[in-house]
N, C-alpha and C positions, 0 to 999 in steps of 0.2 A: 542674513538671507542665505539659504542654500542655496549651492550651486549644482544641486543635481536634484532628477524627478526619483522618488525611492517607491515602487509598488511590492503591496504586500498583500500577499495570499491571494492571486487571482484565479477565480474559476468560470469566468464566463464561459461558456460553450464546451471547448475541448481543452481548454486550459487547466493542469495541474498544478493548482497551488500555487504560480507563478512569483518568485520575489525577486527584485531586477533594481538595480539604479543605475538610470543611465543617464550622462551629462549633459548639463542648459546648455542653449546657446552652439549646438554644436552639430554639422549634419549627419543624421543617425540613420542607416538602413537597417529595417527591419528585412530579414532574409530565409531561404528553408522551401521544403514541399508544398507543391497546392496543396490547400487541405489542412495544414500542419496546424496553424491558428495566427497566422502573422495579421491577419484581419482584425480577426479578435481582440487580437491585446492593442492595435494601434488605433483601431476607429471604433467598437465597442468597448472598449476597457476605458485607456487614456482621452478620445476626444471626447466619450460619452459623459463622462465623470468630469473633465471640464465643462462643458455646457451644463450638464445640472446644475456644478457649482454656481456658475454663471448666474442661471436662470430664478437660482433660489434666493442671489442676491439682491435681486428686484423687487420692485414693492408689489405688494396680494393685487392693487390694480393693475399693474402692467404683467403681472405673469397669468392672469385670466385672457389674455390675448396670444398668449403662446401656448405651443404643442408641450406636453408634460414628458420630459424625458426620464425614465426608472434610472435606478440606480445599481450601476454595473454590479456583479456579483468579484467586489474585490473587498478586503479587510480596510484598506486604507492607502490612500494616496497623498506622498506629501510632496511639497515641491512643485504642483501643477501651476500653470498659466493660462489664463482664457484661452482655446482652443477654437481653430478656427481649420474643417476639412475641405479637401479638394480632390472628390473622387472624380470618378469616370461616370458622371451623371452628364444626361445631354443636358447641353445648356440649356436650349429654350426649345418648345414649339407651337411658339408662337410664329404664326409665317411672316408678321411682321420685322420680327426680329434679324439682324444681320451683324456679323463679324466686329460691323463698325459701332455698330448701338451697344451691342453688349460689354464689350470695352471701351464704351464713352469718347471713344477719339471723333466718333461722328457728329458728335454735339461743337467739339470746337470747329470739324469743320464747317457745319453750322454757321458757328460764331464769325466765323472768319469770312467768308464768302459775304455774309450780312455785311458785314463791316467796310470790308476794302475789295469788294468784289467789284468787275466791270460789269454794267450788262449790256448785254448786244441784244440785236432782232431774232426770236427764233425762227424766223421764215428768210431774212436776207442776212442775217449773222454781220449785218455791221452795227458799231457801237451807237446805242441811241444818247437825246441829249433833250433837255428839255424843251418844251412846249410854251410857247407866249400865248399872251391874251388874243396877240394879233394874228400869231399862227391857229389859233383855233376857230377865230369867224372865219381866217382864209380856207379852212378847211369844211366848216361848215359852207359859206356861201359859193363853192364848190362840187357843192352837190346838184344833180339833174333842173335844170325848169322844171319848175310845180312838183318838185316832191312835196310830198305834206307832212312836214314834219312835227312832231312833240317833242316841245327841250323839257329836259330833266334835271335837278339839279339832287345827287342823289347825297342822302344825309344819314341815313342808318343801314349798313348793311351786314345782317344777319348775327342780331344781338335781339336778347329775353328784354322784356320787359312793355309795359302799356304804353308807354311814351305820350300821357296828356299830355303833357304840358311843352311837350314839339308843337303837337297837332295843334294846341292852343294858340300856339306862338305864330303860327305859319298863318294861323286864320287871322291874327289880331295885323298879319302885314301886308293881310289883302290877299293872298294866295288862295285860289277857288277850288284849285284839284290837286291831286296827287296820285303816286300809284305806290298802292300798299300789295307787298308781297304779291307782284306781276296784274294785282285789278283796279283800276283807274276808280279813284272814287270821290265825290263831291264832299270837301271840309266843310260846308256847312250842313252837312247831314252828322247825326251821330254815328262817330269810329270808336268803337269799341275793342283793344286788341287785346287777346291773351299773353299775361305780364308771364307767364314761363315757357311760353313758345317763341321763338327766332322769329323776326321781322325784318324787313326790306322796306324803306321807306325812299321815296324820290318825289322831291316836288315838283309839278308840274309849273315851268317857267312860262312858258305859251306853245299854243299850237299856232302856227302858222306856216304859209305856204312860199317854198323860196322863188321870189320873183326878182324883177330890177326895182321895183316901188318899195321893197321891203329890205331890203340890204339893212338900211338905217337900224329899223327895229330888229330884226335879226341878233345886228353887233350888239346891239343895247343887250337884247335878252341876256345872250353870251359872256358879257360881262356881269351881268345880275346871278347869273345862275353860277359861272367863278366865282361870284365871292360868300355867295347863300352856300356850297358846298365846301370853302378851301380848294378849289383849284381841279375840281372834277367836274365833268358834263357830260349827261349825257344824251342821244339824239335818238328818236325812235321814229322812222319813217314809215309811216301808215300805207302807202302805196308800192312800196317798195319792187315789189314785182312787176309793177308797170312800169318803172322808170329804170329796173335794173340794176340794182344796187341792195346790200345787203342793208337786211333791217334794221338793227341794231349797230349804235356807232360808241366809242368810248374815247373820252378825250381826258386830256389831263395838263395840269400847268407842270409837272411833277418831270416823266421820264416818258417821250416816246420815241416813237422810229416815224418819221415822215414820210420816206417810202414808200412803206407798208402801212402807215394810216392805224398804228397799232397806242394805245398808250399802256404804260405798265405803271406796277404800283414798286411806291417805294420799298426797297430790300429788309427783308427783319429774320431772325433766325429759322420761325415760321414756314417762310418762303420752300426753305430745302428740306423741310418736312416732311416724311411720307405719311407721318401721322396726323397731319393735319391738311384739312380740305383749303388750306392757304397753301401746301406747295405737294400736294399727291396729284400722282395724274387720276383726271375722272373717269379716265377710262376702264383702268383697272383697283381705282382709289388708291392705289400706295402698294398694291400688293405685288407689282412687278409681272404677275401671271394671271391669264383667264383661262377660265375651265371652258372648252369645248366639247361636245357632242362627238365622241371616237367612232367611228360607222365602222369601224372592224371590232368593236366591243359589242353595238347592239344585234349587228347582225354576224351569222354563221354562211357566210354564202356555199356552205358544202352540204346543208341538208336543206329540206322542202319547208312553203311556210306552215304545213300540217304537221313538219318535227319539231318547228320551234324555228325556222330559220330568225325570226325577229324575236329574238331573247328579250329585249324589253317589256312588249305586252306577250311574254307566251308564261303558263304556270299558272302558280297560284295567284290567286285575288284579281289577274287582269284577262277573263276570260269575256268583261264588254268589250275592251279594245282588240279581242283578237276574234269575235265575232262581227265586229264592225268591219275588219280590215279581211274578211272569208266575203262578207257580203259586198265590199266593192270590189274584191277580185273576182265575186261568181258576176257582177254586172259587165266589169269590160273584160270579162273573156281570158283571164289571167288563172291559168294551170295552179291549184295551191300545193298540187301534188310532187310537182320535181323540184329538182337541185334549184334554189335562187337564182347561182350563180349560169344558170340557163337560160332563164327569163332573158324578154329584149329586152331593149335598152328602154325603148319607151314602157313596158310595164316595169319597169326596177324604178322610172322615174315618177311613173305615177303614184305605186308604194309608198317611196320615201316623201314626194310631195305634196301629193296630192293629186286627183282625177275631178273628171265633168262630171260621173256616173256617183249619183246618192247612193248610198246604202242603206238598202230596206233589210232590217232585219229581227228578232226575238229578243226581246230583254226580259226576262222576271214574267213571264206569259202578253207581254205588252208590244206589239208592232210598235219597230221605230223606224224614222226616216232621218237618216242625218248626213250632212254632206263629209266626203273623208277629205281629211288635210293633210295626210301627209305623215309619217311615221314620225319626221324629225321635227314636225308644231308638236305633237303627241307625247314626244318623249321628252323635248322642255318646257311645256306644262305640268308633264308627270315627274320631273326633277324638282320644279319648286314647289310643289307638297309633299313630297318625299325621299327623306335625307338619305335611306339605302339605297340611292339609285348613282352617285356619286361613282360607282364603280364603271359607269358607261361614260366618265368624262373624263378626259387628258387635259393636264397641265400644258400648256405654252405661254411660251414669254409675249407679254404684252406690246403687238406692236406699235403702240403710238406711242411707249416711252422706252421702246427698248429693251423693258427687261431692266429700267433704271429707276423705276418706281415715282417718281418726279414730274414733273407738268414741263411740257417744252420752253416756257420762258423761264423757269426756274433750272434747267440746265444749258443754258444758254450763257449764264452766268460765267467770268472768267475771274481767275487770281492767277498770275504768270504765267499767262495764257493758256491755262487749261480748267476745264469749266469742272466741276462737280463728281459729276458722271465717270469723265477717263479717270480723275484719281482714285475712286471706289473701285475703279473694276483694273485697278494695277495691280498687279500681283503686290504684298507687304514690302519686298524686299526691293522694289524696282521704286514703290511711293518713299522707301528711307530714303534711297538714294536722293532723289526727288527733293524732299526738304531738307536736306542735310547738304544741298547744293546753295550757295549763297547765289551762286551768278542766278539763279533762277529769279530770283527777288530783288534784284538791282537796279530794277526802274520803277519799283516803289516811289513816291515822294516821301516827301519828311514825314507828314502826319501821319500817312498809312505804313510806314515804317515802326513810327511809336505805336500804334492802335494793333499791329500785327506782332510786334514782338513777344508780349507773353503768351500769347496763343499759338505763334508758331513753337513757342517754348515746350508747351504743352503737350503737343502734336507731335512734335519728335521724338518725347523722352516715352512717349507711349509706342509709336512706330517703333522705336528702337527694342522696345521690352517685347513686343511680339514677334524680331526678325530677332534678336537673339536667344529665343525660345524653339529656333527650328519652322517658326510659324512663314517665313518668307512666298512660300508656295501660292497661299491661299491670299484671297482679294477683302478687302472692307468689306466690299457689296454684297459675302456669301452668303444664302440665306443657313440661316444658323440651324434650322433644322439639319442638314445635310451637314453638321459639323459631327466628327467623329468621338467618342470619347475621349481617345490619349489625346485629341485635338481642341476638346472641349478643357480638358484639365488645365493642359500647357497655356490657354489661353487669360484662365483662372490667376496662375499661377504669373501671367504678366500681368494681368492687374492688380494682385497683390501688391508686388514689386514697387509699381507704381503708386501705390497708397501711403506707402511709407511707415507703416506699422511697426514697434519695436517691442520686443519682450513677449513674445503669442509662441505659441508651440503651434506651427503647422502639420498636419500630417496628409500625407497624398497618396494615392493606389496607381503604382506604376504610371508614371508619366511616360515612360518614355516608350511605350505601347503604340506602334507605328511608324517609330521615328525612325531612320537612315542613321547608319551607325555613321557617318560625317555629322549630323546633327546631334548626338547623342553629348558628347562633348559641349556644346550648346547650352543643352537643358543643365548638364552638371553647375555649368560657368552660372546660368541664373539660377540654379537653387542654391550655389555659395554666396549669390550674392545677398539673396533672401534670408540667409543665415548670419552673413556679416553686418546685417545691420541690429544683429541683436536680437534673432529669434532662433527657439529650436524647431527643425526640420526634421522631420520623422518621414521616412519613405519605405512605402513597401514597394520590394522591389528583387528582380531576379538578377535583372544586368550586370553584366559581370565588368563596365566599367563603374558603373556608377556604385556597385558594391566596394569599385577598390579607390575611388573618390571619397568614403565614408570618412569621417571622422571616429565612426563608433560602430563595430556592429552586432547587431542582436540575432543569432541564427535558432530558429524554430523547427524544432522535431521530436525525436528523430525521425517518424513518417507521418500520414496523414492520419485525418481522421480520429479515433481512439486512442489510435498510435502515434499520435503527437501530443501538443500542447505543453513540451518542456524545452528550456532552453537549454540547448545542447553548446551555446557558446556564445561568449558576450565580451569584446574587447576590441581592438585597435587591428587594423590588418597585417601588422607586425606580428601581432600576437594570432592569428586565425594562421598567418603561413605557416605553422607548427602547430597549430588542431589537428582531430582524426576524423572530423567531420565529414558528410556527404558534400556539402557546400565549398568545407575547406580542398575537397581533395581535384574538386574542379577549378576551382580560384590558381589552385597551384600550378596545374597541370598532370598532378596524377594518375586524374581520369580524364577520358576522352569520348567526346561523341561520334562513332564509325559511320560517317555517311555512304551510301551505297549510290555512285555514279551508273552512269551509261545503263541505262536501265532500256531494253526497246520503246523505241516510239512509232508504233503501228497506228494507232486511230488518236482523234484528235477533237474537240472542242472547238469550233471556230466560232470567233466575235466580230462582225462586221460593223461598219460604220457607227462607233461608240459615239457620243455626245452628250456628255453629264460635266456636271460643275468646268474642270479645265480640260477633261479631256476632251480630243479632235478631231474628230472622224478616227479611229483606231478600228485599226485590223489587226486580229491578235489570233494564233492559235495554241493552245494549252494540250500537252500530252497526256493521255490516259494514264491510269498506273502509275503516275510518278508523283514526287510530294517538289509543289509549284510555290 
């Protein structure tokens, strides 16, 4: 088996003839001019010609579902190994997606939380405990004189399929009603449900009214209806508003809070899901952010509404809604002539909301009379039929979960007393700490000790590959759009680590692109370590530490463009400190870059109260003329 990759004759791009062998197993900068072709020979030459090879070893079935990769313009490659790149592609944008999902550590926390998680009440935050048979009539027979209640006893919730032979069963035991997906309806009528649509099924246990004569039959129900569901009931109060009490009640033999009258369902990884309507909040379904209506986007309050001051309906195709909105400003007496921002107050509010005065006005030769509502009904009816209007809405964080994507009892959830939530939104390197703390997990019991140990195993050795990546800054919870390239790579590049791959020729496009020369050293330490388990490391790269961290290196010139594509030098940094290179004579110190200080700072850029990803209200000013 050789131990080196040998390339012969490459001419992809600006590449001259290129013949190179450079050693397995070993970490290898590629280096030289933008321009020069270090791209070229490391991600179209060497990883392109890997994956073909890869791709062509497949069977005709399986490579009809893959992208057909050509075949680099080189003579021959020997010595390659499945190639696997890691450029400065954004990771995801998907808005789903966050820090903690794309590197899978969110999955065990998942697991974990399901497992040996506490749950507490998300309204009084103390720990709930289960529910008896007898705590639930006392709960039920608790409720107002003469509510009129409907017990439930609920058996299918929101699962495909016809379910005869429920419905069958429930009729053959005497059971008269039910309620199918929220409409109460008679089992001895035909139910006919569609077997690929989602159902909601609950039998109807009795309706009756709570008195002192009825207690008796009450409990009865109560227990009939525990045992026809497994330990669920539920109570639907027909009067509700007379008697003062909310309508809908849910019980449970299972888990609940007695204070707050709440029951919860048992824990399952589901639970802390944002992708599933088992643990997203509905408010924002899992997406952490809802788009609002920005009133500094639709309107211009510096010109008249005859310039356009309402941008939404002013231009092309919305010339109904801007003669509609002429015709109830000429009814109540509203100027369309001046500045917006002149108008009273009360006509700014009738615009935006709506007025008592119809608008009579011309459509298509046709009098109309229609009442106006209000700029802002107008403009979110006119957003959900039309996807180019997205630019009159602002992102803000969801506030019923915070900006945590999660349903409130599913962050309510604890594991050494911190619930969900706070460990997502910890900076990486504050969460290593964190579990790499034993006293945190020392009032575990024995079982939840056993049942947590591989998982917390898990958890740290992935924490730990993303804080010794430089990654410490940034939280789980970030949403991965807003992750940066050198930040998308390095994060790549820890889950590599963590796969354990051995024998693969890596190659990456400057990691270290944003990083703090204190973190720089970082990245170096895990791409050796990437290397020491038995793969080569190919990096294109400028860094003048991580150049002299090389095991091997390859420098591309002598300039760009036409003017490159030859290797002006290929060997050990022993051997570069005595090249005549551009590259070597800065490695050295030969040449120097003359920064020009104290430059005037007359005028300035001001940034007032910043507030993006971790920045915090920042006030900053930036000098003109100078390089920032």
């Amino acid at each position: 088996m050789t131990d080196s990759i040998k390339i012969y004759n490459a001419k992809e791009n600006n590449l001259k003839n290129i013949n190179l062998e450079i050693p397995k197993n070993k970490l290898i900068v590629f280096t030289g001019l933008s321009g020069s072709g270090k791209s070229t020979l490391a991600f179209d030459t060497l990883y392109a010609e890997g994956q073909r090879r890869y791709i062509e070893s497949l069977s005709a079935y399986a490579r009809q579902f893959l992208d057909k990769v050509g075949k680099p313009d080189v003579e021959r490659i020997e010595g390659l190994t499945p190639a696997i790149a890691i450029d400065q592609k954004t990771t995801s944008k998907n808005p789903r997606s966050t820090v903690g999902t794309i590197t899978e550590v969110y999955d065990y926390f998942r697991l974990l939380y399901a497992r040996v998680g506490t749950q507490h009440c998300h309204k009084c935050n103390k720990p709930i405990s289960k529910m008896s048979a007898s705590d639930v009539i006392e709960q039920v027979l608790n409720l107002p004189e003469n509510s009129k209640i409907v017990i439930l006893a609920p058996l299918i919730n929101r699962k495909k399929g016809s379910f005869a032979d429920l419905l069958e069963s429930l009729r053959g035991k005497g059971y008269v009603r039910a309620m199918i997906d929220g409409v109460m309806v008679r089992l001895d009528e035909e139910v006919e449900l569609e077997k690929n649509k989602m159902h909601t099924i609950k039998v109807v246990i009795d309706r009756v009214v709570v008195k002192e004569e009825n207690k008796d039959r009450i409990a009865q129900d109560v227990e009939k209806g525990l045992k026809e569901s497994f330990g669920e009931l539920e109570i639907e109060i027909m009067n509700h508003e007379e008697v003062g009490v909310e309508k809908h009640n849910h019980y449970s033999e299972h888990m609940a809070c007695f204070d707050c009258k709440i029951s919860f369902e048992p824990l399952e990884p589901l639970t802390f899901s944002f992708n599933s309507p088992k643990g997203a909040c509905t408010s924002c379904d899992g997406l952490g952010i809802r788009y609002a209506l920005d009133m500094k986007k639709v309107i211009n309050e510096s010109l008249s509404i005859d310039e356009g001051a309402i941008r939404v309906i002013y231009g092309f195709n919305k010339g109904y809604y801007f003669k509609m909105l002429k015709a109830h400003c000429e009814a109540a007496g509203i100027d369309t002539s001046v500045a917006f921002d002149t108008l009273e107050e009360h006509q700014k509010k009738s615009i935006l909301h709506g007025g008592i005065e119809d608008a009579v006005f011309t459509w298509k030769r046709h009098t109309l009379t229609r009442k106006w509502e209000g700029i802002v009904k107008i403009a979110y009816d006119m957003i959900k039929d039309e996807k180019d209007l997205g630019e009159y809405m602002t992102e803000k964080s969801c506030s019923d979960c915070g900006g945590n994507r999660l349903k409130p009892s599913s962050q309510a959830v604890k594991v050494a007393n911190k619930t969900i939530s706070e460990i997502i939104t910890l900076p990486i390197e504050d969460a290593y700490k964190f579990f790499h703390d034993d006293k945190n997990f020392k009032y575990f019991s024995n079982q939840s000790q056993m049942i947590s140990a591989p998982i917390l195993k898990e958890i740290k050795e992935r924490i730990f590959f993303l804080n010794d990546v430089g990654l410490g800054y940034i939280t789980l919870g970030r949403d991965a759009r807003t992750i940066s390239g050198g930040e998308a790579q390095r994060i790549r590049v820890a889950s590599q680590i963590g796969s354990g791959l051995t024998g693969v020729m890596y190659v990456l496009d400057e990691p270290s692109i944003g990083l703090h020369e204190r973190d720089t050293n970082k990245l170096i330490k895990t791409l050796r370590a990437l290397q020491e388990k038995g793969n080569t490391v190919i990096v294109v790269e400028h860094d003048k530490e991580t150049i002299e961290a090389a095991d091997y290196i390859v420098d591309i010139g002598p300039n760009a463009g036409k003017y490159g594509g030859e290797i002006v030098f290929a060997g050990t940094l022993k051997q570069m400190m005595k090249a005549k290179t551009l590259t070597a004579q800065y490695i050295t110190g030969k040449k120097k870059i003359d920064y020009v200080h104290n430059r005037p700072q007359e005028k300035f850029i001001e940034i007032k109260n910043v507030t993006i990803n971790n920045i915090k209200n920042l006030d900053v000013q930036i000098p003109l003329k100078n390089l920032c």
